[in-house]
C-alpha positions in Angstrom: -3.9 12.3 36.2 -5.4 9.2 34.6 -8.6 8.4 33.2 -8.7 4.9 33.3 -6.0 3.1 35.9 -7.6 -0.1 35.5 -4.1 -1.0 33.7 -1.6 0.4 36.1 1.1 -1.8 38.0 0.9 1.7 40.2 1.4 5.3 40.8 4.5 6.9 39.9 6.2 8.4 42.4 9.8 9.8 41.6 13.3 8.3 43.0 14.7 9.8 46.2 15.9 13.2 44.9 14.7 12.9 41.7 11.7 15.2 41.6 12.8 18.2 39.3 12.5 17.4 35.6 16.0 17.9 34.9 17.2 15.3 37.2 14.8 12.7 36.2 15.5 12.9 32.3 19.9 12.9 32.6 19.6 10.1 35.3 17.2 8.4 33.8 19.4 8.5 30.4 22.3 7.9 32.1 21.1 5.4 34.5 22.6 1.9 32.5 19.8 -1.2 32.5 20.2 -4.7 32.3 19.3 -6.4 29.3 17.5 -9.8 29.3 16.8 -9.9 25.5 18.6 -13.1 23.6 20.8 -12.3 20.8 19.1 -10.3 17.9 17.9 -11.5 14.6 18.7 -8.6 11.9 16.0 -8.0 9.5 16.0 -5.6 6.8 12.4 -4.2 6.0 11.8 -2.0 2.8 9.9 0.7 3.9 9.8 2.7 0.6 11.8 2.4 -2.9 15.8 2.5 -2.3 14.8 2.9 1.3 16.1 -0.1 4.0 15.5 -0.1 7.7 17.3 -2.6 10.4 15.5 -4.4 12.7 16.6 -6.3 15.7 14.3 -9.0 16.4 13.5 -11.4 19.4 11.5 -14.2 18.7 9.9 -16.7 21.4 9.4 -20.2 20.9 6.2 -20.8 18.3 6.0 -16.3 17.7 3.1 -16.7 15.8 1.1 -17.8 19.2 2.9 -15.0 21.4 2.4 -11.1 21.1 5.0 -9.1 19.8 5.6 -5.6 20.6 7.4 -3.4 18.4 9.1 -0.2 20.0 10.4 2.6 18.0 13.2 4.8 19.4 13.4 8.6 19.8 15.4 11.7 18.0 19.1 10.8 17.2 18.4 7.6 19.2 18.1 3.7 17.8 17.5 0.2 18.8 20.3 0.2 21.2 18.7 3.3 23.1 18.6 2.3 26.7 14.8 2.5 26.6 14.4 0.3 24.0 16.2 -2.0 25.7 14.9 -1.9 28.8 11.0 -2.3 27.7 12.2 -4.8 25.5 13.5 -6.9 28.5 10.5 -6.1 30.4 8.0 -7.4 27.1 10.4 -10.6 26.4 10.1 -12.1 30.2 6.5 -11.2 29.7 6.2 -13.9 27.0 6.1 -11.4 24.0 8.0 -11.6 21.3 10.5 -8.0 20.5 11.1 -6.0 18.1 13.5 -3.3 18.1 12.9 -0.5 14.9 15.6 1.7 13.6 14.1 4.6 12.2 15.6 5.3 8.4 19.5 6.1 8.8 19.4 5.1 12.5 21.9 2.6 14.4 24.3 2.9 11.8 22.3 2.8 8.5 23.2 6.0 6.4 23.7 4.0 3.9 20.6 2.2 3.6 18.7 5.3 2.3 19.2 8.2 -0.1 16.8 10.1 2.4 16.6 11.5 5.8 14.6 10.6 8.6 12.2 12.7 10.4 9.1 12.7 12.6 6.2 12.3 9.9 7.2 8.8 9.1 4.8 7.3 10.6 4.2 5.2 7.1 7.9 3.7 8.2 6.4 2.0 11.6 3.5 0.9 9.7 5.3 -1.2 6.8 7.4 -2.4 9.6 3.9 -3.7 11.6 3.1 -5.2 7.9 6.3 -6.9 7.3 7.0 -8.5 10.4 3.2 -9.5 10.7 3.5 -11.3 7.5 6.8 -12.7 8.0 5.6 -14.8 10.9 2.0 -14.3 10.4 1.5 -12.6 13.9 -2.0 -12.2 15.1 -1.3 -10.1 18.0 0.7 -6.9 17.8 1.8 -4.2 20.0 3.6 -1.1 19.3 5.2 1.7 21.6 7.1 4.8 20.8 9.3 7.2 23.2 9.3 11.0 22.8 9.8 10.9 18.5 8.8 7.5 18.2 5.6 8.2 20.7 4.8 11.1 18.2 4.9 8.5 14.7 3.0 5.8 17.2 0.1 8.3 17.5 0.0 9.9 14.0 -0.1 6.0 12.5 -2.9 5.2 14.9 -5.2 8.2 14.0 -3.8 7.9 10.0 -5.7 4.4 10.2 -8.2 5.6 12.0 -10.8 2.5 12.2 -9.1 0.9 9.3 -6.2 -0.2 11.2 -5.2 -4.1 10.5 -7.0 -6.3 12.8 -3.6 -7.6 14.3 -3.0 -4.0 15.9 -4.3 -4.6 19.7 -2.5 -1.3 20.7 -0.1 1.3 20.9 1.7 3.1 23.6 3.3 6.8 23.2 6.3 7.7 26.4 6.8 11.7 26.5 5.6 11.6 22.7 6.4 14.7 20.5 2.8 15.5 19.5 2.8 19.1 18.8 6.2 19.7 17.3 6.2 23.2 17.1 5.7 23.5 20.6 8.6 21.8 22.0 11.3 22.8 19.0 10.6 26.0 20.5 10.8 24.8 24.1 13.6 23.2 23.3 15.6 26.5 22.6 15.1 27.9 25.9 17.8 28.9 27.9 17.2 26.0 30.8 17.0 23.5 27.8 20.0 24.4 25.7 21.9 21.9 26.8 19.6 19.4 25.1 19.4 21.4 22.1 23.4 20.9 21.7 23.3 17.5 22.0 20.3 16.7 19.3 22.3 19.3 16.9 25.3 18.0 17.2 24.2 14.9 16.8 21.9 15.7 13.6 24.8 17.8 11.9 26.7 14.9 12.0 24.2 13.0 10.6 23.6 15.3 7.5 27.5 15.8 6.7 27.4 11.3 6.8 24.5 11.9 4.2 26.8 14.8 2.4 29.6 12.2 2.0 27.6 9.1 0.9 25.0 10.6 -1.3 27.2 13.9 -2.8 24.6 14.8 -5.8 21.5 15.2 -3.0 23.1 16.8 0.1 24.9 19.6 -0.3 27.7 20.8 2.3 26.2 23.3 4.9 27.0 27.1 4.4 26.5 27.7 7.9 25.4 25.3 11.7 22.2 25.2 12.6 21.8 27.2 15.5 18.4 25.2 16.9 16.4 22.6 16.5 13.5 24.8 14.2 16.6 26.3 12.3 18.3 22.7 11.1 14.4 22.2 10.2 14.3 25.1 8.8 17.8 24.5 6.6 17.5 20.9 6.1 14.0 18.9 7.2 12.1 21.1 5.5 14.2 21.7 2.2 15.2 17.8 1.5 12.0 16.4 2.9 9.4 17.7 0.7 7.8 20.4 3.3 7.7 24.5 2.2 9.0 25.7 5.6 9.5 24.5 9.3 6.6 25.0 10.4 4.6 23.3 7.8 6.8 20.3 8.6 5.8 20.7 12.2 2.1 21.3 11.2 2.0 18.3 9.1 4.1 15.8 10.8 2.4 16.4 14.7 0.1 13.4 16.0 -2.0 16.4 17.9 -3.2 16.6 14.2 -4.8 13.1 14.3 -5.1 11.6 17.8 -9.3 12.4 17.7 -9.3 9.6 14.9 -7.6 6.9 17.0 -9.6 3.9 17.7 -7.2 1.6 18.5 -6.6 1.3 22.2 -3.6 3.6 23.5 -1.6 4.4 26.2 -0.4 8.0 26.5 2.3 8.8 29.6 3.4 12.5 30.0 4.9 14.4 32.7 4.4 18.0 33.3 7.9 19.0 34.5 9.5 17.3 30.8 11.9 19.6 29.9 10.8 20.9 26.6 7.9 18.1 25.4 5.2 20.9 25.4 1.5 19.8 24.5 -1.0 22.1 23.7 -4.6 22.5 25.7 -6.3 22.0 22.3 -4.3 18.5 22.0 -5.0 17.7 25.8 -8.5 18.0 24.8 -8.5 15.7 22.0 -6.4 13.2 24.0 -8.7 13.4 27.2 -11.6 13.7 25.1 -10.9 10.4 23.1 -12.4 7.0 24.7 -9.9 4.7 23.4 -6.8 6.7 25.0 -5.6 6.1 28.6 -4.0 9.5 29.1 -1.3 9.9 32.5 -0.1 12.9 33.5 1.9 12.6 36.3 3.7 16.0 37.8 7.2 14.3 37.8 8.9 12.0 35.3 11.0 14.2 33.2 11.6 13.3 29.7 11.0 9.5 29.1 12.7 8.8 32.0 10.1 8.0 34.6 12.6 6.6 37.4 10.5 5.3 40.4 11.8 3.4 43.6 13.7 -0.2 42.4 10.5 -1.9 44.9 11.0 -5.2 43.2 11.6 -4.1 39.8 14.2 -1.9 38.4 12.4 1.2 38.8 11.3 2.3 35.3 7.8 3.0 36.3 6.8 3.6 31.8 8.1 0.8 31.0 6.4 -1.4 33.0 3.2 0.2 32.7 3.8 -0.1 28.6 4.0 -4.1 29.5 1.7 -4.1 31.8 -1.2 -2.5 29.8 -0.5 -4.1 26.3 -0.9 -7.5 28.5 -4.3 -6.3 29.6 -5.3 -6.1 26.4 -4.1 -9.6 25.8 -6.5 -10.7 28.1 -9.4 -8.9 26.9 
């Protein structure tokens, strides 16, 4: 349901025989797009001390006059995520300029950072907002997240709270990971395993990289994580500064701050997602909040969102990320 549809290009209705959860989120990740994005200018932003990210940038012709949306990718994903690209197409024959984040270790830069990345960086997206803004002194910027990405969209929003830098005009959040807790632990269920495997395997991977590059830090596993809340558990919690798990999840969820957001948002969440769970208390807040347009729709799956190709390509969030930052444009 929406509160305010003022913004929408329309209602989402799910692909021909795409209308369980499951479908929508492997097709839609699956499913290859067509880029329209120019080649990419790399940027490096320090984020923190020893700490680099990459950036692939898209600028239009005189970027200072055009809005620029930055988009930050999910768990285990990057700038090359299908997503990315796509509503980074959709924003660049928009007019806006594009800026595609890698979270901390992300698309291929373990060895940019004696750390690890995880989802209560939100402090990464917002020296990345900084730096770019005052690379090419921006006056209008954008920024969207997917599942992850949606979650540290949302927590920098309500961190700032009314204090955000005038150049923010909004922020979007696809399928975000708002109350972490929740959907580790959906995420283990038996219907969702197969997810599970994939992020682990993944994020093993990524830790024994870590091992090899930074020896004296990361020490060599004395057994696999067997879920999501366990490599938390193991390895999130104990390298990242948090006591346990759960007070990672506690501390690092959006749902904590998304009462405090004043900056205009866009929040798009299905209710069959596989295992992105959100808690009545942090529908409340959300629904509850003036400056949030909150969607639920009852199909979508998990940032996947693939609607009939009527004109477009079908990926209904991603054109209602463009289409509502340009409302604001307008405003």
């Amino acid at each position: 349901m929406a509160l305010n549809n003022a913004y929408l290009q329309d209602s989402f209705i799910p692909r021909r025989f795409l209308s369980n959860g499951h479908a929508q989120t492997l097709v839609g990740n699956f499913l290859p797009r067509t880029s329209l994005l120019p080649a990419a200018e790399e940027t490096y932003v320090q984020v923190a001390p020893q700490v680099r990210i990459l950036c692939h940038c898209h600028w239009q012709p005189e970027p200072r006059e055009r809005a620029t949306i930055i988009i930050v990718h999910g768990l285990e994903g990057s700038s090359q995520s299908q997503y990315v690209v796509g509503t980074g197409s959709k924003a660049w024959a928009a007019g806006m300029n594009v800026v595609r984040m890698n979270m901390r270790n992300c698309g291929g830069t373990d060895h940019l950072a004696p750390t690890l990345y995880h989802s209560g960086l939100s402090d990464d997206v917002a020296a990345v907002l900084r730096a770019m803004r005052d690379a090419k002194d921006l006056r209008s910027i954008y920024v969207a997240g997917y599942s992850m990405g949606g979650n540290l969209v949302l927590k920098m929003a309500g961190e700032w709270g009314s204090d955000a830098p005038a150049e923010l005009k909004a922020v979007a959040a696809i399928s975000p990971a708002a109350d972490l807790a929740l959907s580790a632990d959906a995420m283990h269920e038996p219907a969702n395993r197969i997810y599970e495997w994939k992020f682990l395997l993944g994020l093993v991977r990524r830790y024994k990289r870590k091992a090899e590059l930074f020896p004296d830090i990361y020490k060599k596993l004395s057994r696999t994580p067997t879920s999501i809340r366990d490599f938390d558990e193991m390895i999130t919690a104990h390298y990242c500064g948090f006591a346990e798990a759960q007070d990672y999840y506690d501390r690092a969820s959006a749902s904590r701050v998304v009462e405090k957001i004043t900056t205009r948002a866009l929040v798009i969440h299905a209710n069959d997602d596989p295992f992105i769970r959100l808690l009545p208390s942090t529908r409340g807040k959300i629904a509850a909040n003036p400056n949030i347009t909150f969607i639920e729709t009852e199909h979508g799956g998990h940032c996947a969102f693939l609607a009939h190709p009527n004109g477009y390509d079908g990926r209904w969030a991603e054109r209602q990320i463009v289409s509502f930052f340009s409302s604001r444009g307008a405003e």
